[in-house]
N, C-alpha and C positions, 0 to 999 in steps of 0.2 A: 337912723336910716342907713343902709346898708347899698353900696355899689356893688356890680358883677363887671368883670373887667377882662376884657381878651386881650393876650400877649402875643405875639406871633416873632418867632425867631429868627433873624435874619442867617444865624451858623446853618439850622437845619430846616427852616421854613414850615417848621410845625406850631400849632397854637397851645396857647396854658388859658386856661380860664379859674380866673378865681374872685373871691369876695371878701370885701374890706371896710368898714365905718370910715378908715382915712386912705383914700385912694392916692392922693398924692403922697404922704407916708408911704404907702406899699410898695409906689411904684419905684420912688425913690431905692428900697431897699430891693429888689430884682435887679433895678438898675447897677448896682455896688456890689451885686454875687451875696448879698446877704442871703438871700432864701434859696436854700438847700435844692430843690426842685428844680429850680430857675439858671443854677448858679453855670452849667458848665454850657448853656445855652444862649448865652448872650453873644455879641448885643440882641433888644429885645425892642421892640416896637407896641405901643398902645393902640388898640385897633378898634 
């Protein structure tokens, strides 16, 4: 089973949507500037 999951940037107040089998894993890593996409956008909010 697969989540979809919306982020929303508190730096620039835009959203990221994406999908994951381990949502807490993912989030984890957005949260740490692991994921490249994510990274200069933090902090990040689950929405």
């Amino acid at each position: 089973m697969y989540y979809v999951y919306v982020l929303r940037s508190e730096k620039d107040n835009k959203n990221y949507t994406g999908y994951t089998k381990n949502l807490k894993l993912r989030f984890e890593q957005h949260r740490k500037g692991l994921v490249l996409s994510t990274k200069n956008r933090r902090p990040l909010v689950l929405i």
